[in-house]
TIVO-2410 file (N, C-alpha, C; in nm, 3 decimals):
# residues 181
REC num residu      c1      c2      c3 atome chaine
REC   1      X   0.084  -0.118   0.000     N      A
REC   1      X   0.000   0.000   0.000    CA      A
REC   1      X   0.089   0.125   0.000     C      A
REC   2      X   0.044   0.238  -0.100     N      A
REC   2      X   0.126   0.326  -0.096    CA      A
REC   2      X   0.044   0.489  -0.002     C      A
REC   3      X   0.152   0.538   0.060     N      A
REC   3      X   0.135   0.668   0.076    CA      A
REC   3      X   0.107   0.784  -0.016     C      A
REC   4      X   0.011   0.811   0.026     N      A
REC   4      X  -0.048   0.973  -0.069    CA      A
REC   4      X   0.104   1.018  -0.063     C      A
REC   5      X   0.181   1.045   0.022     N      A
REC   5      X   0.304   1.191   0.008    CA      A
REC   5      X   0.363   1.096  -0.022     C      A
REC   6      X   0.422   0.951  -0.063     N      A
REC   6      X   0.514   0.882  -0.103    CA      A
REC   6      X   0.522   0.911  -0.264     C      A
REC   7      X   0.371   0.879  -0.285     N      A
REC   7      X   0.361   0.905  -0.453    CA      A
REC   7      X   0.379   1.063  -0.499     C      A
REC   8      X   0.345   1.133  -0.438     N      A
REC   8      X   0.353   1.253  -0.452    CA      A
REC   8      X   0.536   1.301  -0.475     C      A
REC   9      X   0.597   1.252  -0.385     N      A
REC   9      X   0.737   1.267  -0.386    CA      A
REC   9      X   0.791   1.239  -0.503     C      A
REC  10      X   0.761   1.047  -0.554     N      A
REC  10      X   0.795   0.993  -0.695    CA      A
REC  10      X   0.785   1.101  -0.781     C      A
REC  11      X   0.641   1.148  -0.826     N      A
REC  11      X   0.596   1.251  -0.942    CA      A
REC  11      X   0.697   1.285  -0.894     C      A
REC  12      X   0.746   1.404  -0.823     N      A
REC  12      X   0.818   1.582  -0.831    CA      A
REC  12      X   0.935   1.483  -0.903     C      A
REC  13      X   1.030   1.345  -0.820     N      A
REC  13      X   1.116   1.327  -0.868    CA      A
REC  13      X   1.162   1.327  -0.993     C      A
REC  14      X   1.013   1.235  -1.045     N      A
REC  14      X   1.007   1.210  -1.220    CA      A
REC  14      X   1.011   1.330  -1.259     C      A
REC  15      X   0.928   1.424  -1.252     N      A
REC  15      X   0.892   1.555  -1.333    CA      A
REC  15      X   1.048   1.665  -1.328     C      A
REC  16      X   1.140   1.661  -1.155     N      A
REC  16      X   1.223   1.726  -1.177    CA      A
REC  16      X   1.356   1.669  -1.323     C      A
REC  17      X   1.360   1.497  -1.305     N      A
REC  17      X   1.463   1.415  -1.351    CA      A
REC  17      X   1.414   1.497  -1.539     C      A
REC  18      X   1.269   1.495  -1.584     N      A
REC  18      X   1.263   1.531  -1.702    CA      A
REC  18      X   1.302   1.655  -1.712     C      A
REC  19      X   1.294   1.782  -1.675     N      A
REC  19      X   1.303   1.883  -1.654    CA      A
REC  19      X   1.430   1.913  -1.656     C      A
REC  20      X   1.530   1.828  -1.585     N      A
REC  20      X   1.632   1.837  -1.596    CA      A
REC  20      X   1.677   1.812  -1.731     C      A
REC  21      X   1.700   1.691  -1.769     N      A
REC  21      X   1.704   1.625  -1.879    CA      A
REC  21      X   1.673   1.745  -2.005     C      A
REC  22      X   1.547   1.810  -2.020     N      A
REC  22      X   1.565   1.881  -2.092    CA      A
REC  22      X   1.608   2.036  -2.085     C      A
REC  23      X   1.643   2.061  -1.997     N      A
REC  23      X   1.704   2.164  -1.972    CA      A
REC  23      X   1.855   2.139  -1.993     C      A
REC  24      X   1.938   2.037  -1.994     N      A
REC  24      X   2.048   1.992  -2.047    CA      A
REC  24      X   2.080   2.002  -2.212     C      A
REC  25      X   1.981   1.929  -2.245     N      A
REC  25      X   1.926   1.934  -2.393    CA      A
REC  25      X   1.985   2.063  -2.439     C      A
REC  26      X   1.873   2.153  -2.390     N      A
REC  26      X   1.841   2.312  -2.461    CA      A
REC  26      X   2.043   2.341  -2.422     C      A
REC  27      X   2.064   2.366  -2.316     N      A
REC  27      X   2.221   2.417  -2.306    CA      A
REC  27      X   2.312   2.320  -2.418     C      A
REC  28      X   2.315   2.225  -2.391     N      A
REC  28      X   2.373   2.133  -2.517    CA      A
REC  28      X   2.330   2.194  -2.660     C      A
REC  29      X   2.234   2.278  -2.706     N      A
REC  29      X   2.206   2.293  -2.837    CA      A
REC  29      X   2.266   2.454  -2.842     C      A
REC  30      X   2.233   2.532  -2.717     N      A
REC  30      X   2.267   2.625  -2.769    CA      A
REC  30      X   2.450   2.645  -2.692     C      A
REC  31      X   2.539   2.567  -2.684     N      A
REC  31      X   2.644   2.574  -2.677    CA      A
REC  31      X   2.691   2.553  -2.785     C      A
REC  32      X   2.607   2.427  -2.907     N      A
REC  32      X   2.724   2.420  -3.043    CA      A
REC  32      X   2.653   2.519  -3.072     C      A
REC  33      X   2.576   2.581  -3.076     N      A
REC  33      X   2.541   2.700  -3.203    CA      A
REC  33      X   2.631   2.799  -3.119     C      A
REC  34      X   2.725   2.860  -3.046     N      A
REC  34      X   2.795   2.940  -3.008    CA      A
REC  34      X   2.973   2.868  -3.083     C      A
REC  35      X   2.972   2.848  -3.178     N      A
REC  35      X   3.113   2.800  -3.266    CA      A
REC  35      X   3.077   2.799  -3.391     C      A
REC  36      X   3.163   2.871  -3.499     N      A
REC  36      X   3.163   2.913  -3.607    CA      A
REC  36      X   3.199   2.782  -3.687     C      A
REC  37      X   3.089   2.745  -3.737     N      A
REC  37      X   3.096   2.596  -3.818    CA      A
REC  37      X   3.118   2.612  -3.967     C      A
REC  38      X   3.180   2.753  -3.987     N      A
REC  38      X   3.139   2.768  -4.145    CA      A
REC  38      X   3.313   2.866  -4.163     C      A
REC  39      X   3.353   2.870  -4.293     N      A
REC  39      X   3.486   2.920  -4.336    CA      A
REC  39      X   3.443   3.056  -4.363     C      A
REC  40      X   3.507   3.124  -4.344     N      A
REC  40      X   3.554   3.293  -4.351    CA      A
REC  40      X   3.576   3.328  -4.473     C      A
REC  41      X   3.486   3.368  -4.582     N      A
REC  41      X   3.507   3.369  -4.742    CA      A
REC  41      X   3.655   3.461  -4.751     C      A
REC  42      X   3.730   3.449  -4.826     N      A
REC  42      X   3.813   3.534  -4.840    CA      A
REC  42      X   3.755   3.686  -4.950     C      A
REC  43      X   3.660   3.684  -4.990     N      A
REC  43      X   3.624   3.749  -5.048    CA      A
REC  43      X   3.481   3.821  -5.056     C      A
REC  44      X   3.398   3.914  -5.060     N      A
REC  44      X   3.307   3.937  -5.064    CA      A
REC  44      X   3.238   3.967  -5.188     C      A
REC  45      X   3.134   3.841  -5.244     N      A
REC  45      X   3.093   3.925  -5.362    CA      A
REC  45      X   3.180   3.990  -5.497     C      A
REC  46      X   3.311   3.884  -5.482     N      A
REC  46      X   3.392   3.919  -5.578    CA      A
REC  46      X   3.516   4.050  -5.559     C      A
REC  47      X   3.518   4.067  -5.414     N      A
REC  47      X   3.597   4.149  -5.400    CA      A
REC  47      X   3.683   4.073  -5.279     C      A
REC  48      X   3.845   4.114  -5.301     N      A
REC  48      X   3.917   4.004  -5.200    CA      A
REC  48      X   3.927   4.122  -5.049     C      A
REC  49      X   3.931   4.018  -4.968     N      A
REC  49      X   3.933   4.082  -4.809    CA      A
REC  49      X   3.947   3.984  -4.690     C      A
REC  50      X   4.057   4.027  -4.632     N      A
REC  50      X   4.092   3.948  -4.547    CA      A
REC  50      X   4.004   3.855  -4.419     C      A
REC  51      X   4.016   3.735  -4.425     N      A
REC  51      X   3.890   3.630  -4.327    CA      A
REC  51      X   3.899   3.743  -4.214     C      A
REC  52      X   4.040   3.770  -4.151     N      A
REC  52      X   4.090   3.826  -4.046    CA      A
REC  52      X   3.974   3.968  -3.991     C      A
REC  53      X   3.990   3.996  -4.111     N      A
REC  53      X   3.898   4.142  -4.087    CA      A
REC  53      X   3.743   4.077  -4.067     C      A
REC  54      X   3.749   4.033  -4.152     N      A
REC  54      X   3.568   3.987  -4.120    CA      A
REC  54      X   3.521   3.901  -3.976     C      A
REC  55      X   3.625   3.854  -3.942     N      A
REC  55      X   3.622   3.713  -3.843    CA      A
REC  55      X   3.536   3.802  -3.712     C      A
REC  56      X   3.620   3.934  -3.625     N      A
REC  56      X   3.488   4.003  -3.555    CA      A
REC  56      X   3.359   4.022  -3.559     C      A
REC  57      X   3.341   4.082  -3.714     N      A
REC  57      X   3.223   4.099  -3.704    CA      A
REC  57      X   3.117   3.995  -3.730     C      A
REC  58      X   3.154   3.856  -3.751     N      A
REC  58      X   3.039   3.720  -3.810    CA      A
REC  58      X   3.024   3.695  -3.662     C      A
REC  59      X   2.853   3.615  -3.622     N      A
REC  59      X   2.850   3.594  -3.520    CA      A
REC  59      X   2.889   3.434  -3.509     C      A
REC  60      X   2.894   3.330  -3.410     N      A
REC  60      X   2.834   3.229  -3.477    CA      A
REC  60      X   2.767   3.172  -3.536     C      A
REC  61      X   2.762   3.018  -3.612     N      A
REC  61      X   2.682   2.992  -3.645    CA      A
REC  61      X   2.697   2.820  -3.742     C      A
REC  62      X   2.676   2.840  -3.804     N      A
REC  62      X   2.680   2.671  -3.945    CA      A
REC  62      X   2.705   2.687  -4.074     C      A
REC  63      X   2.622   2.823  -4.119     N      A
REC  63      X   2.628   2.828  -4.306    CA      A
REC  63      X   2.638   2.959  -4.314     C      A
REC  64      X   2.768   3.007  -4.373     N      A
REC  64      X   2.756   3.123  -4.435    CA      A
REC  64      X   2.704   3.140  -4.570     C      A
REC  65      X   2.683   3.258  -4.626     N      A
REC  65      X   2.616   3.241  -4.753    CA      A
REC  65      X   2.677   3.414  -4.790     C      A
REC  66      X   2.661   3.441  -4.923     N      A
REC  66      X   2.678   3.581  -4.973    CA      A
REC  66      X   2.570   3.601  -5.072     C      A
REC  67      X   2.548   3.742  -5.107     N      A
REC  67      X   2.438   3.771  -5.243    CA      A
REC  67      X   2.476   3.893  -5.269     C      A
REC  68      X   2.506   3.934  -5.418     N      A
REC  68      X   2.524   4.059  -5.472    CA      A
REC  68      X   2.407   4.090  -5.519     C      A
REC  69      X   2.367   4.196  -5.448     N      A
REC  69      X   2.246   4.297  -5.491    CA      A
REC  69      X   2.307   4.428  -5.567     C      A
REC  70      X   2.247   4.404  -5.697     N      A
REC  70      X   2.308   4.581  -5.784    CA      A
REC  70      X   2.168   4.595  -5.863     C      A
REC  71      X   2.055   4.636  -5.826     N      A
REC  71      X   1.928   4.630  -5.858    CA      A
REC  71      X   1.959   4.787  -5.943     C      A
REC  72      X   2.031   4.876  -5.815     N      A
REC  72      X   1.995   5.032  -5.805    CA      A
REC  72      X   2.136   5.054  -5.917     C      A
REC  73      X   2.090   5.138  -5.980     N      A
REC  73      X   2.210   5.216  -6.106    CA      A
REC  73      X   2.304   5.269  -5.975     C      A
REC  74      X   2.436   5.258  -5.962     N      A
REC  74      X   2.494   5.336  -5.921    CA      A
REC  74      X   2.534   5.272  -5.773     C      A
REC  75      X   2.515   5.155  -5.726     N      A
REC  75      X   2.500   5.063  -5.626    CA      A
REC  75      X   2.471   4.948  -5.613     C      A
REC  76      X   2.583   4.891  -5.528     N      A
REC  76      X   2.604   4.756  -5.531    CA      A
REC  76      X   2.593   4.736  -5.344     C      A
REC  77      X   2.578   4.623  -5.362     N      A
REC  77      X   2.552   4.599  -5.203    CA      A
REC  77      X   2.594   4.401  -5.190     C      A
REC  78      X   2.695   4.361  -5.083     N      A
REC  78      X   2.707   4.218  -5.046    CA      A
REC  78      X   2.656   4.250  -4.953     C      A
REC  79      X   2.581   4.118  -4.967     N      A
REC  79      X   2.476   4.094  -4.805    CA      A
REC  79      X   2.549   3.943  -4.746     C      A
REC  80      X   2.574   3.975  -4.641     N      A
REC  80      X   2.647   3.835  -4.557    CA      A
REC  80      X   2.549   3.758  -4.481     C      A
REC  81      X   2.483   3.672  -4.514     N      A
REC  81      X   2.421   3.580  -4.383    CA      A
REC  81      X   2.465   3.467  -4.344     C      A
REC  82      X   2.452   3.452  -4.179     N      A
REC  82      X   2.474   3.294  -4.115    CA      A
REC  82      X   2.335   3.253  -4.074     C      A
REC  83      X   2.328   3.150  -4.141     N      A
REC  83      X   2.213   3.016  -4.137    CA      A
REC  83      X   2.077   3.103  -4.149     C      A
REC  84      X   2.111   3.138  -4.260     N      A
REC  84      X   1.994   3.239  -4.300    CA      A
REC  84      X   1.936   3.402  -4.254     C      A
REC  85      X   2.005   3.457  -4.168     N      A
REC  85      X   1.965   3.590  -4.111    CA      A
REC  85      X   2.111   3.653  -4.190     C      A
REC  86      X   2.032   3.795  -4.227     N      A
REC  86      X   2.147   3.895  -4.253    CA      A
REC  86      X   2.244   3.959  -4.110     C      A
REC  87      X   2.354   3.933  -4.142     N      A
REC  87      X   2.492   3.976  -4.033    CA      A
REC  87      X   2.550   4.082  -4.065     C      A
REC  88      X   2.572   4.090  -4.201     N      A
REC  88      X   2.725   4.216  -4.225    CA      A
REC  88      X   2.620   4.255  -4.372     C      A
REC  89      X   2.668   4.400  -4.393     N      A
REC  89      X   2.627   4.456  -4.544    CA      A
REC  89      X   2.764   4.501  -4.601     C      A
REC  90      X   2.824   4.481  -4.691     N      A
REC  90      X   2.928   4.598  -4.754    CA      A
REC  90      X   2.847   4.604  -4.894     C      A
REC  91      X   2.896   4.733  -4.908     N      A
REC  91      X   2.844   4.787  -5.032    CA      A
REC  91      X   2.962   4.892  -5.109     C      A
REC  92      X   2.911   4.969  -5.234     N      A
REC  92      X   2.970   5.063  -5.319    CA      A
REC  92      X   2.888   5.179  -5.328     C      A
REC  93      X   2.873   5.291  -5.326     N      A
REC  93      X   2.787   5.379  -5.390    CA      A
REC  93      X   2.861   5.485  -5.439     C      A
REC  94      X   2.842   5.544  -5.603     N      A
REC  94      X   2.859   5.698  -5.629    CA      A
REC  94      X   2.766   5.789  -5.613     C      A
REC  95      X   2.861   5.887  -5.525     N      A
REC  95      X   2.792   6.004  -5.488    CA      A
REC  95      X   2.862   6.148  -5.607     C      A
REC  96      X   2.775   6.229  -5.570     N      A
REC  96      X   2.840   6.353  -5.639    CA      A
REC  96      X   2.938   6.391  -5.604     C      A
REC  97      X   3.028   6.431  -5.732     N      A
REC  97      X   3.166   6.452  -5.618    CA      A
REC  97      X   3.189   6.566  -5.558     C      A
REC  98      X   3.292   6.543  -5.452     N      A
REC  98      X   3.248   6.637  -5.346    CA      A
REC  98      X   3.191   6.619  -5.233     C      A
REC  99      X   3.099   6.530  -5.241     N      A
REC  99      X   2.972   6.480  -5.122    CA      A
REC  99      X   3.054   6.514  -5.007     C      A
REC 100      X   3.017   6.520  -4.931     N      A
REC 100      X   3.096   6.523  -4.754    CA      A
REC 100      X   3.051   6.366  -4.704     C      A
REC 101      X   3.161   6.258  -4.603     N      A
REC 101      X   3.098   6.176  -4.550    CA      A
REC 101      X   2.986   6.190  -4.455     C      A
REC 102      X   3.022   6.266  -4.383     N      A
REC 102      X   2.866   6.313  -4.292    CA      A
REC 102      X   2.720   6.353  -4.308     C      A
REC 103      X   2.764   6.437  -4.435     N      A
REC 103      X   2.585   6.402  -4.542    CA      A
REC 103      X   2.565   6.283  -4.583     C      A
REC 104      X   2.649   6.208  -4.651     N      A
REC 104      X   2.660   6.084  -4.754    CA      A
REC 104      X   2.589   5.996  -4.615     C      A
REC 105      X   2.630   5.962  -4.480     N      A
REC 105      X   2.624   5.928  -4.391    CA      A
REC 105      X   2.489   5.919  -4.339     C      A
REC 106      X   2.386   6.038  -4.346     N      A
REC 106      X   2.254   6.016  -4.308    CA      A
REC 106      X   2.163   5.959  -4.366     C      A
REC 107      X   2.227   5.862  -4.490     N      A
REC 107      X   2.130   5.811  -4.575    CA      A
REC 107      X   2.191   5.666  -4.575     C      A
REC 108      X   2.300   5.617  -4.462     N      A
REC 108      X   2.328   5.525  -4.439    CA      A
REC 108      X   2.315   5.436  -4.338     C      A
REC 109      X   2.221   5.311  -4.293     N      A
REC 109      X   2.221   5.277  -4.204    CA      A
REC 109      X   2.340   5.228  -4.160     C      A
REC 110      X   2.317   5.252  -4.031     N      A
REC 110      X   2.398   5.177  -3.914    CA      A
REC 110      X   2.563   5.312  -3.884     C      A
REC 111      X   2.480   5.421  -3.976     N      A
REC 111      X   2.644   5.503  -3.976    CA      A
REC 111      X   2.570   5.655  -3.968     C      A
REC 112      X   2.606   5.738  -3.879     N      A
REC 112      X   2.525   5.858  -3.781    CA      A
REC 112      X   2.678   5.966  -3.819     C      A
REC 113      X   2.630   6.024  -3.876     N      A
REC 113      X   2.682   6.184  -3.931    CA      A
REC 113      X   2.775   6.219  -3.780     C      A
REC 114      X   2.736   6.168  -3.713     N      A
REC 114      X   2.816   6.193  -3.528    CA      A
REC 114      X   2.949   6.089  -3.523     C      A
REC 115      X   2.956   6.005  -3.595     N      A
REC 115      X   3.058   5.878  -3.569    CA      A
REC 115      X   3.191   5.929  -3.609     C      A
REC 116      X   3.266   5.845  -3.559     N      A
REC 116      X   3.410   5.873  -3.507    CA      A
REC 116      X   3.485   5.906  -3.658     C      A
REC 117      X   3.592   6.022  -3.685     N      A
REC 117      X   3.603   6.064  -3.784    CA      A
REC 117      X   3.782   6.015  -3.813     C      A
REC 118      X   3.825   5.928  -3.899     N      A
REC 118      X   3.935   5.907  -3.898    CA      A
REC 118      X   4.076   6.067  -3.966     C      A
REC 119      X   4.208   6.060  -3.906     N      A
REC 119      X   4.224   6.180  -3.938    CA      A
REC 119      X   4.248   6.242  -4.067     C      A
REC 120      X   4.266   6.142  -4.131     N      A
REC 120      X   4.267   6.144  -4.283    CA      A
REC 120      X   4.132   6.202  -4.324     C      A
REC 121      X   4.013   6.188  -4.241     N      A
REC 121      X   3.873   6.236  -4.297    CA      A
REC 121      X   3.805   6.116  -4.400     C      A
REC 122      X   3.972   6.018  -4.425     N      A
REC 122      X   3.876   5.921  -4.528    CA      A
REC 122      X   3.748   5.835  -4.479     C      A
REC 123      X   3.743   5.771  -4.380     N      A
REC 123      X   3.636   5.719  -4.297    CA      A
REC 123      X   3.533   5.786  -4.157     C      A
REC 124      X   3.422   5.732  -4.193     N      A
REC 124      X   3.353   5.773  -4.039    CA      A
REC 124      X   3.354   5.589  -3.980     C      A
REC 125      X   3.347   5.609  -3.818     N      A
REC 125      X   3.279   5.478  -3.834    CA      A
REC 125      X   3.242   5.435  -3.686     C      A
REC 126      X   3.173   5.354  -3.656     N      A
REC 126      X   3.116   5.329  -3.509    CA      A
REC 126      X   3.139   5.129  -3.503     C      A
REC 127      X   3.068   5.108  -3.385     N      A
REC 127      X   3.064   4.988  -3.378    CA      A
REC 127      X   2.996   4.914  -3.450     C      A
REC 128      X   2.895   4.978  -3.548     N      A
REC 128      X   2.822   4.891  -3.663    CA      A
REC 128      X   2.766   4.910  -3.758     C      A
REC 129      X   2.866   5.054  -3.784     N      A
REC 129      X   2.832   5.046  -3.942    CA      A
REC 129      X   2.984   5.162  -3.964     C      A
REC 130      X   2.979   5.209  -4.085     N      A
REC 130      X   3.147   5.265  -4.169    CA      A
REC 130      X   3.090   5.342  -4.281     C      A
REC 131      X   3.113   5.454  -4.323     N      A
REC 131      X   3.144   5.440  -4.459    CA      A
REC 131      X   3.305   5.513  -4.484     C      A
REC 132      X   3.363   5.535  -4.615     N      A
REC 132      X   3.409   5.534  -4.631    CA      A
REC 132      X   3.471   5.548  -4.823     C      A
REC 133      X   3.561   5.694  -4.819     N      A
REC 133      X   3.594   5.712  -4.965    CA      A
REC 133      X   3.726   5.656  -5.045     C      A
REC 134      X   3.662   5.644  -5.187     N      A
REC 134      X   3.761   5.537  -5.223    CA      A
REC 134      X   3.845   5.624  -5.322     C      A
REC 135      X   4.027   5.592  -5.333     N      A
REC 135      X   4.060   5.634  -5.442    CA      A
REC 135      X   4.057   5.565  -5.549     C      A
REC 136      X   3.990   5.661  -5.677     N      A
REC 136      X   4.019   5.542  -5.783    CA      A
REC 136      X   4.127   5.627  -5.900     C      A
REC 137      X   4.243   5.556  -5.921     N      A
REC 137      X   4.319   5.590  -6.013    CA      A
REC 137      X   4.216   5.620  -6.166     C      A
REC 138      X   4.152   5.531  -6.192     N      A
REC 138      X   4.034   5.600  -6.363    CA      A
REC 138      X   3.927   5.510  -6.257     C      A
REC 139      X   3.808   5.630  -6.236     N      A
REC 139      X   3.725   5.578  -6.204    CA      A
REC 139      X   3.607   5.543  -6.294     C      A
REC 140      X   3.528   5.482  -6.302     N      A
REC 140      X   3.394   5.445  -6.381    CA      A
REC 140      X   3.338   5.562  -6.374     C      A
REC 141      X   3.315   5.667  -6.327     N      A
REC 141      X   3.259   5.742  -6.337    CA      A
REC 141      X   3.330   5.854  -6.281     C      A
REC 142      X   3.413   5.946  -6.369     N      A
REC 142      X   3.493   6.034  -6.325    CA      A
REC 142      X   3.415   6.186  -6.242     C      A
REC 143      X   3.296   6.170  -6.282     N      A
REC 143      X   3.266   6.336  -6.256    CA      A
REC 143      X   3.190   6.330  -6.097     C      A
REC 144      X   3.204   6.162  -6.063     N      A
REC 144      X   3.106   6.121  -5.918    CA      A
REC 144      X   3.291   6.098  -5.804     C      A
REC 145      X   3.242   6.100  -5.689     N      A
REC 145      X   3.324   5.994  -5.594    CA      A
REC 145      X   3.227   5.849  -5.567     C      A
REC 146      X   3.341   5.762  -5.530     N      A
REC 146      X   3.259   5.604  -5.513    CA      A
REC 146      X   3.322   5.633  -5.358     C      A
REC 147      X   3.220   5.565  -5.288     N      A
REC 147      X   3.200   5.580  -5.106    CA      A
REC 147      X   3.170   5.412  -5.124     C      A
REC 148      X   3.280   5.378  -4.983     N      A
REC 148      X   3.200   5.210  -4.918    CA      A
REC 148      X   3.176   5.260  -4.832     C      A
REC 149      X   3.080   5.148  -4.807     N      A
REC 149      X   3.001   5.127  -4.703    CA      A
REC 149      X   3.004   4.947  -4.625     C      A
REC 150      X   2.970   4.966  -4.486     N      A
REC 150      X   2.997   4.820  -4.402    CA      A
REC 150      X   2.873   4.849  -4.313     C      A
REC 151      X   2.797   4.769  -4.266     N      A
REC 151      X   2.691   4.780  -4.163    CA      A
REC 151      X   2.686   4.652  -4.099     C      A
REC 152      X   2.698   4.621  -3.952     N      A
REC 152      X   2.648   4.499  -3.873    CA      A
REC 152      X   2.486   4.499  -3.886     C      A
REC 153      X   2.413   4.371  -3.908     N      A
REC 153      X   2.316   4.369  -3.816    CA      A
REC 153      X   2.279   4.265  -3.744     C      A
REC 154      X   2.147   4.290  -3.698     N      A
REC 154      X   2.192   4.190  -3.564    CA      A
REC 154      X   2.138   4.014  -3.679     C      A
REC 155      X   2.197   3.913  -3.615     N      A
REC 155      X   2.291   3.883  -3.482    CA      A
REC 155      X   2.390   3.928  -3.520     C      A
REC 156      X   2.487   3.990  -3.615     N      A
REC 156      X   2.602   4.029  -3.590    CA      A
REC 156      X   2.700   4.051  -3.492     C      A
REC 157      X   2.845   4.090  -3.497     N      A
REC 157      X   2.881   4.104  -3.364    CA      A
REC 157      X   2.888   4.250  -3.361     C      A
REC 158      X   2.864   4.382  -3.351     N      A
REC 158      X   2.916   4.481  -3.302    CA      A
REC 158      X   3.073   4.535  -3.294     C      A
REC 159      X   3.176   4.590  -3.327     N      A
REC 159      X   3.316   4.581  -3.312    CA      A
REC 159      X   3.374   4.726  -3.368     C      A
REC 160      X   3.379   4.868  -3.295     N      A
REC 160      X   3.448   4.979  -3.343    CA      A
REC 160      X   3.548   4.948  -3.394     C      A
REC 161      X   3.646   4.939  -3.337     N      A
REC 161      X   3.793   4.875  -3.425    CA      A
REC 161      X   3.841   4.788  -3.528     C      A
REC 162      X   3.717   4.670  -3.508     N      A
REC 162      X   3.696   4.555  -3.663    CA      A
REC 162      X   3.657   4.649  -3.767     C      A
REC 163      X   3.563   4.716  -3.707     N      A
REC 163      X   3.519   4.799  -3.837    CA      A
REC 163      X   3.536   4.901  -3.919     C      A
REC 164      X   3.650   4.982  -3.821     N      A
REC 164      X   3.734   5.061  -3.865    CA      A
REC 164      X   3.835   5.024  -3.965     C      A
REC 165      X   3.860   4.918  -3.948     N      A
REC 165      X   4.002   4.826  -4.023    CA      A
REC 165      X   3.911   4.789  -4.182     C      A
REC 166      X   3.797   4.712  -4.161     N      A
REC 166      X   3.740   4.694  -4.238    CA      A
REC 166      X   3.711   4.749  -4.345     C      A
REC 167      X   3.652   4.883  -4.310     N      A
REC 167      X   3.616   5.008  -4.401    CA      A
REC 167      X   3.743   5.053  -4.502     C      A
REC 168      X   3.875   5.041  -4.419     N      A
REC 168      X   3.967   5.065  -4.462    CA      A
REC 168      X   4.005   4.970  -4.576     C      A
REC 169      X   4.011   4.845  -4.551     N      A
REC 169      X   4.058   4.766  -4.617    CA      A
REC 169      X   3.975   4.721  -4.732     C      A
REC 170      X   3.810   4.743  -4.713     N      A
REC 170      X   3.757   4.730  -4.789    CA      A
REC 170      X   3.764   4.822  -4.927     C      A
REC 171      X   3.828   4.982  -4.882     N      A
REC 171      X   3.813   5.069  -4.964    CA      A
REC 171      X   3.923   5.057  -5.039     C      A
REC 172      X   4.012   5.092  -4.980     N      A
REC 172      X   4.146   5.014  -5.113    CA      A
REC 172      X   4.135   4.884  -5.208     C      A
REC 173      X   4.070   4.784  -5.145     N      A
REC 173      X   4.024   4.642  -5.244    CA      A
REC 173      X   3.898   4.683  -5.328     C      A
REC 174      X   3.830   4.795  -5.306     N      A
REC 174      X   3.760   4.826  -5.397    CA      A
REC 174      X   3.827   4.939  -5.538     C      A
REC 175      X   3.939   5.053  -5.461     N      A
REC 175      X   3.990   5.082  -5.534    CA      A
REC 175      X   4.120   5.003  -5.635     C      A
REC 176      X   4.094   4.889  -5.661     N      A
REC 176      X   4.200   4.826  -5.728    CA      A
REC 176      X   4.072   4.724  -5.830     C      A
REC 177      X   3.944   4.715  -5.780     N      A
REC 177      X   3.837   4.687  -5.844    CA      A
REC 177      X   3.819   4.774  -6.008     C      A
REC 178      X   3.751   4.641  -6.082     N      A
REC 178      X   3.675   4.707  -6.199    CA      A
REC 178      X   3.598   4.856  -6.237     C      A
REC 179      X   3.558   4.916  -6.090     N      A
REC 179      X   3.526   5.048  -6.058    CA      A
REC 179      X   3.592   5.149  -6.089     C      A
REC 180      X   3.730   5.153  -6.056     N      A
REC 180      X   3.825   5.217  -6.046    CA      A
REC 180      X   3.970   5.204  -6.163     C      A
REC 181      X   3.980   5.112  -6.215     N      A
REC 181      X   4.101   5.075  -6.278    CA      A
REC 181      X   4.065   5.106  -6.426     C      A
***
């Protein structure tokens, strides 16, 4: 014969032992999704750039993927996603030449006319987004300037200094691009 509080005890045991069990589970799943299961393109969209530079700003994840969007005359845009969500944007745009980055800037997400101004003046840039002017020895379009651009989003990682480097490095690998040469 059993006790009312005997059985009562069993349940909590059973119910804590499952509870547990899946609460192990869930930490077990979301510990591998915290490791980068996927390679660091060396390139974006046809333009070369170091894994190194990019490696901050990817979050974890399994599948990277890229897509060149050039819908708009005058703009190009790589879109970076892991396992399907957009992470990183770099892009190209000509502006009129002349433009100032800080105007060019309010029509850029993730990059605020207020962000940190490199002393060269060639870049603005914050923790998640850049732009940034390019030299082009013969440009595609001589009478414009060509501006990059970099934006995190989320899950992205966030990174002032990745992205500072970035902007940089992106803009010279663009000035040695079909754009420019």
């Amino acid at each position: 014969m059993r006790i009312p509080g005997e059985f009562t005890r069993q349940r909590n045991r059973v119910t804590v032992s499952v509870v547990g069990a899946l609460l192990l589970g869930l930490g077990a799943t979301a510990c591998s999704t915290q490791e980068r299961n996927y390679t660091i393109p060396e390139a974006l969209c046809g333009t070369a750039i170091s894994p190194d530079l990019l490696e901050p700003l990817l979050p974890p994840g399994d599948k990277l993927s890229t897509t060149l969007s050039d819908r708009v005359e005058g703009m190009k845009r790589c879109l970076v996603n892991v396992d399907g969500k957009q992470v990183l944007a770099v892009g190209t745009e000509w502006w009129e030449k002349g433009t100032s980055l800080r105007v060019a800037a309010l029509t850029i997400a993730n990059v605020d006319s207020d962000d940190k101004e490199t002393e060269d003046g060639r870049y603005l840039y914050s923790e998640n987004g850049a732009i940034g002017k390019v030299t082009c020895p013969k440009p595609r379009k001589p009478d414009d300037d060509l501006l990059v651009t970099a934006r995190v989003h989320e899950p992205g990682t966030p990174d002032e200094a990745a992205m500072k480097k970035l902007i940089a490095a992106y803009a010279e690998a663009v000035g040695k691009s079909d754009e420019c040469t």
